[in-house]
C-alpha positions in Angstrom: -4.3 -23.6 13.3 -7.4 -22.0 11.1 -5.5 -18.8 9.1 -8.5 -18.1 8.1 -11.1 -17.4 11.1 -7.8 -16.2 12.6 -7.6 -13.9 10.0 -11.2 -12.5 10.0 -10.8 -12.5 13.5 -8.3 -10.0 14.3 -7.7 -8.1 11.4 -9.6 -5.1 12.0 -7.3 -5.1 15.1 -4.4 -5.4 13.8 -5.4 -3.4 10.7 -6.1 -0.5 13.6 -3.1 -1.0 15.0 -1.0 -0.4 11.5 -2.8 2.2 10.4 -2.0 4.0 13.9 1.7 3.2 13.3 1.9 3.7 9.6 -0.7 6.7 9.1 -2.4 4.9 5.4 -5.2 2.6 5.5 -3.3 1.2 2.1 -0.1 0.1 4.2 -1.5 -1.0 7.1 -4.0 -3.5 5.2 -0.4 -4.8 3.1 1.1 -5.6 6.2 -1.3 -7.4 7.6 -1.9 -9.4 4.6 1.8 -10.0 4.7 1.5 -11.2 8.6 -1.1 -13.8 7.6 0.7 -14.5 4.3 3.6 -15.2 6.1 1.8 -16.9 8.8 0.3 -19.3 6.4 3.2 -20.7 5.4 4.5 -21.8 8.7 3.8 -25.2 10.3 3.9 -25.4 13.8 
């Protein structure tokens, strides 16, 4: 699995998505870092 182009795919998505949840651009961008971060260290 490529983290990466995942990454740059759907991260204005899920960085809407955040922001709609969280109401700061600042939080929702840390949490999706945090998703991928996380993300990156699994092996499936």
């Amino acid at each position: 699995m490529d983290t990466n182009a995942l990454y740059f795919e759907y991260k204005p998505l899920l960085s809407s998505l955040a922001y709609k949840m969280l109401g700061s651009r600042a939080d929702a961008e840390d949490i999706v870092q945090d998703v991928f971060a996380e993300l990156e260290t699994k092996r499936f």
